[in-house]
N, C-alpha and C positions, 0 to 999 in steps of 0.2 A: 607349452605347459597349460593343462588344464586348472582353471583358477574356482577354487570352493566359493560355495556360497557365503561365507562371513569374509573372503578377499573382494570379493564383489563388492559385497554392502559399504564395503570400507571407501573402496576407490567413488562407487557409484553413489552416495552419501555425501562424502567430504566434494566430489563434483557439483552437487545442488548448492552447495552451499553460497553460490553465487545467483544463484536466482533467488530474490529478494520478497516476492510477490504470493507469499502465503499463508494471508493472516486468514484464520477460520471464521471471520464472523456475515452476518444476513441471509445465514440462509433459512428453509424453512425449520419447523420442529417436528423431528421425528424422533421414533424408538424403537425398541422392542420388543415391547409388552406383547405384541399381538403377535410376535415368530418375526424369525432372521437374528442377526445380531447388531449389534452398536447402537449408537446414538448420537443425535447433533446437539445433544446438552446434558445438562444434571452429573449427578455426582460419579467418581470415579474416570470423569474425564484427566488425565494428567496434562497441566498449560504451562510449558515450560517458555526463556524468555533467553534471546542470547545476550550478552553484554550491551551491545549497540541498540536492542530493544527489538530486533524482528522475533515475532512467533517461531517455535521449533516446537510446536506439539503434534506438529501430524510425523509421518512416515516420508519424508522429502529425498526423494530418489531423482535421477536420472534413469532410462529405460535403457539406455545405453549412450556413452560417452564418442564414441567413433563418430566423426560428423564427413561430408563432404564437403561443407562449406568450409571458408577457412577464413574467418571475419577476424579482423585484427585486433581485436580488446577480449578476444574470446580465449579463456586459456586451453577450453576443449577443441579450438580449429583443426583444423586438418595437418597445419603443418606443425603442432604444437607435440614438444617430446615429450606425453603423458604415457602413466600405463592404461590401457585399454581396458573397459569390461564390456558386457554386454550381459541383461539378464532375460530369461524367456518371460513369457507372461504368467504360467501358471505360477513361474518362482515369484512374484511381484504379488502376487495374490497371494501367497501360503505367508510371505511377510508380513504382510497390512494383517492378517486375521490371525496372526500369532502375537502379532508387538500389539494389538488393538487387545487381546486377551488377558493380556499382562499388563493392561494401564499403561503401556506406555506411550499411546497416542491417543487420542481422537479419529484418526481419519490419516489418507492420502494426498500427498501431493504429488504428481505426476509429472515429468518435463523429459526429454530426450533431445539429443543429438538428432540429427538428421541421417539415415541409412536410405540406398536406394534409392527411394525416393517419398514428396512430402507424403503421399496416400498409404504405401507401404509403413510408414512409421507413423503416421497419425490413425492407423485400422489395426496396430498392436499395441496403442496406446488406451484406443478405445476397445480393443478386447479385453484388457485389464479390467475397466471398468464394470464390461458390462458381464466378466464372469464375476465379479462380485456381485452385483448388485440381484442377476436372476439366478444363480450357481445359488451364490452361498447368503441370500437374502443380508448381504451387507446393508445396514442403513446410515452408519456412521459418514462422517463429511470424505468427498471426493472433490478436489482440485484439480482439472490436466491442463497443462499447458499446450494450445490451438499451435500446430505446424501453419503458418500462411502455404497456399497455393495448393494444399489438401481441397479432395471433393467439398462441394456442399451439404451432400447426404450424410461425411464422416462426421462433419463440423456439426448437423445436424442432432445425429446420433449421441454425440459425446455429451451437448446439450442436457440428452435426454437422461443421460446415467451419473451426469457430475453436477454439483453443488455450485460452483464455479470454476471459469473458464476465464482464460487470459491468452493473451496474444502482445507476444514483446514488439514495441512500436521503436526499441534498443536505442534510438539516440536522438537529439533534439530537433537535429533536419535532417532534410531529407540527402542536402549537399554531405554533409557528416556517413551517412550510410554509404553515399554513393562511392566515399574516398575508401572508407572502414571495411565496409562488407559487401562489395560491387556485387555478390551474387543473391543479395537478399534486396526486392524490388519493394520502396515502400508503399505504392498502389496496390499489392499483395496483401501484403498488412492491413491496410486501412481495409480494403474488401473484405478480407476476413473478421474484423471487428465490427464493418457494418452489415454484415449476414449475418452473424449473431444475436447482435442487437433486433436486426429485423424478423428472425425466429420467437426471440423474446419476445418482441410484441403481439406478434399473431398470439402466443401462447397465453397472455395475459389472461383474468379474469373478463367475461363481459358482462357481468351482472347479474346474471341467469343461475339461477342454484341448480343443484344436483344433490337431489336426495335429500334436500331439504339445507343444502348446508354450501356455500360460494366455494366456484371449484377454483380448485389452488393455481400458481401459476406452475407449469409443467417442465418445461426447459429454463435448467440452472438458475436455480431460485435467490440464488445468492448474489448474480449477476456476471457481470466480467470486469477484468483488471487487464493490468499493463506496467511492464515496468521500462523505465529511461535510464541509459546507462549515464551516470554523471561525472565527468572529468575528462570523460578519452576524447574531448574536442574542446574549442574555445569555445563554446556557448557559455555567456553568463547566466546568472540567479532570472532575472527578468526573460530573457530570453527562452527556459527550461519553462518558468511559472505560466507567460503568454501561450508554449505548445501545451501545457497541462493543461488548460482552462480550456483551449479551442478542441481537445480530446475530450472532456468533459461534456460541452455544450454536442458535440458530434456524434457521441458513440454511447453516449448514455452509460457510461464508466463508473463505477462502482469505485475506484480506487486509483491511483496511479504512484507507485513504487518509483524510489530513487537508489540506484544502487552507484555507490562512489567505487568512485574507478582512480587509480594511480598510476598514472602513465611513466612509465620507464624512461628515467632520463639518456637520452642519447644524442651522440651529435648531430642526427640527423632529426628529432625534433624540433617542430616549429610551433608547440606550444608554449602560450603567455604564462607567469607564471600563476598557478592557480592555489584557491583557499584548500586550508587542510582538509581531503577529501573526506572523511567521518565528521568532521563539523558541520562540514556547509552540507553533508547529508542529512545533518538534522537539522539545521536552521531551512532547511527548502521542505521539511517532511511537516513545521511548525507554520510555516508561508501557506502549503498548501492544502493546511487546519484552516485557515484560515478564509482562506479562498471557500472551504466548503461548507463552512458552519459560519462562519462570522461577517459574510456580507460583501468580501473583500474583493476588488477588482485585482487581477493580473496586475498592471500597470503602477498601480501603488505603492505596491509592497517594496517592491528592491530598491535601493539607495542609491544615492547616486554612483554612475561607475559601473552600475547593472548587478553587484553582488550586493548579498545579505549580510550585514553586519554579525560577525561571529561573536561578538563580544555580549550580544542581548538579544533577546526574543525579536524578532521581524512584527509583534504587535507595540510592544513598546518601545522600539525603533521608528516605529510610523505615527507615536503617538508622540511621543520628544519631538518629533519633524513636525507638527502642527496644534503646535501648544495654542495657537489661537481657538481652537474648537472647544480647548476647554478652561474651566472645571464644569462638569456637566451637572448638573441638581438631579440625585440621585431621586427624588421625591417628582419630576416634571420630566425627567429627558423621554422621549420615545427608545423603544428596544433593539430599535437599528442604532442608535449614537451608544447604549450601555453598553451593545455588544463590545463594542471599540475602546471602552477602557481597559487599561492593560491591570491583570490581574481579577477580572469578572471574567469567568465562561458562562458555558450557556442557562448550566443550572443556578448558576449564581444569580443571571439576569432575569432568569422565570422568579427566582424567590426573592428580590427584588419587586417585583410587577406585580407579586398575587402580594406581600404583603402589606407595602403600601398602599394598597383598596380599601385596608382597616383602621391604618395608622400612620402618620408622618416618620421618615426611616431617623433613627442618630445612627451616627457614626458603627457604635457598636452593634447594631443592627446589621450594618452592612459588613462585618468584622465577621461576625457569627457566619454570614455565606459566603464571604469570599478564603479562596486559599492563603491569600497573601494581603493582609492590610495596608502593611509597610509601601508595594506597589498602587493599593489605591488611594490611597489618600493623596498624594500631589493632584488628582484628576476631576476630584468629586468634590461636591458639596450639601452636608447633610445637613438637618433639624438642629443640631449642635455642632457644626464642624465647615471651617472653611481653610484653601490650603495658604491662603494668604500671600504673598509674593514670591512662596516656594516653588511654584510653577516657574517663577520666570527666573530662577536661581540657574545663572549658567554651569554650575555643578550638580545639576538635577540628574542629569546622566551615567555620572560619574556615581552619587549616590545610591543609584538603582541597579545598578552593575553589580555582578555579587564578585569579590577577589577570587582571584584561582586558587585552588587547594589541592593538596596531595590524598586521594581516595587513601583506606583505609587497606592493606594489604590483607589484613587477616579480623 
């Protein structure tokens, strides 16, 4: 039976939904003012948010759900009883420039199964793209997901017509894929993510104007991502956050997505038992804020045991674990130690830094830029404020923990 195009969108839709890896933001700024359609910003963008907090404002598809691979955590494998679609490319294009028309995206994100093979599905992923981009002057965000063990030239090309690019590195080692998805090589992976990275750079700016004005960078301005599947193996917190940071330092990564996985209890599993997988999806998404903005080593972060305390942030988890570094004097500390009080981010710490140039900070000072007073105060010390032996109150913990509560259903 022939399946319409709104049964498609439904199976091929509700499929993406497991790819984790597509949030819209760094890439350049474009529009329409000057011919084509869309745009990478400004008003009548629709930013929609799911519960658990991943981005749903683009158009998030699968090209097709039929895989030959048959990776064990994957519910689209080969051996898995799903219903099948499959959509052509012009229908993938008439979608994006119809839902984009009607506000109800920004932009594509792109990802497929595996058909054939990787160059035949990674060259009608990239035909997507690039009949928007020169067909129908799309300028709104493009996302594809990189097929590993595709040409150089396809990888190349997609570069050229997408916003950003991602390549799933799917699980924490490399012994993990080898058990999970023996037919997916992770030196494939890694090569594909560092020819990307090395396209980028050739394409970078080198200083030299064009027409009077620094020419942009040219391939995927937004960069490339990755997502880790989390739970379908025993890797702990430490152990996920350690491969984050060496993908970071390696491939020049943009992002690294954690998608919780819950593995089907059966008798023949030989997993430990592990944290609730939506939690410790956000206490590793909070570790590795942290990691990227706030100074923070791999190796610090996770508690003893290797996992993230579910119970509090992994910054005031590591801040309770080394009470001796503080109370820090909000008015003398440098902006590496403020980063590190829990309840100061980044803006907090700049307005911090520039205002004390004028004036010695009090307390209510620091009150006015931070989100949450209640968390600073045990750490700091201002012009009128010291936390006194509250620091070393062995209920300090317990205080800072907020009770569980019943969300509001309506």
């Amino acid at each position: 039976m022939q399946l319409t195009l709104q049964r498609k969108l439904a199976i091929l839709a509700d499929a993406a939904k497991y790819d984790a890896s597509c949030a819209s933001s760094g890439t350049e700024k474009r529009d329409s003012l000057k011919g084509g359609i869309g745009s990478t910003e400004g008003s009548g963008i629709c930013h929609s948010y799911a519960p658990d907090g991943r981005c749903i404002s683009l158009l998030k598809l699968l090209l097709t759900n039929f895989c030959v691979y048959d990776c064990a955590y994957c519910v689209n494998r080969s051996s898995s009883n799903v219903e099948r679609a499959r959509f052509g490319v012009e229908e993938v294009v008439a979608l994006t420039l119809d839902f984009y028309r009607r506000n109800y995206i920004e932009g594509l994100f792109l990802s497929s199964g595996i058909i054939r093979s990787p160059d035949y599905t990674m060259e009608e992923m990239v035909r997507v793209a690039r009949t928007l981009r020169l067909e129908h002057g799309f300028r709104g965000y493009i996302h594809l997901k990189i097929i590993p063990n595709a040409s150089p030239e396809l990888l190349a090309e997609a570069a050229l017509h997408a916003d950003r690019l991602s390549t799933n590195i799917e699980l924490p080692t490399d012994a993990s894929l080898a058990t999970l998805a023996p037919e997916k090589a992770p030196s494939a992976i890694r090569t594909a993510m560092a020819h990307i990275e090395g396209k980028r750079e050739e394409s970078r700016p080198d200083g030299k104007l064009e027409n009077g004005k620094q020419k942009p960078t040219v391939l995927a301005p937004a960069g490339q991502s990755t997502q880790m599947i989390v739970g379908a193996d025993a890797t702990d917190d430490s152990g996920i956050l350690k491969r984050s940071a060496s993908l970071y330092a390696g491939y020049g990564l943009k992002r690294v997505y954690y998608s919780a996985f819950s593995p089907i209890p059966d008798a023949s599993s030989k997993l430990p038992p592990q944290p609730p997988p939506l939690m410790r999806e956000h206490r590793l998404y909070q570790a590795d804020w942290l990691m990227r903005f706030y100074g923070f080593d791999a190796e610090e972060i996770a508690v003893e045991g290797g996992f993230l305390d579910l119970r509090i942030d992994p910054k005031l988890a590591w801040a309770v674990a080394h009470r001796e570094l503080f109370p820090l004097d909000v008015n003398r500390a440098d902006r590496e130690m403020l980063l590190r009080v829990p309840g100061l981010g980044v803006s907090s710490v700049n307005g911090i830094l520039a205002a004390r140039r004028h004036h010695r900070l009090r307390l209510e000072d620091v009150a006015r830029l931070c989100a949450s007073a209640k968390k600073v105060r045990p750490f700091i010390v201002a012009d009128d404020w010291t936390p006194g032996a509250s620091l070393d109150d062995s209920k300090l913990k317990a205080r800072l923990t907020a009770e569980p509560a019943q969300l509001s259903l309506f």
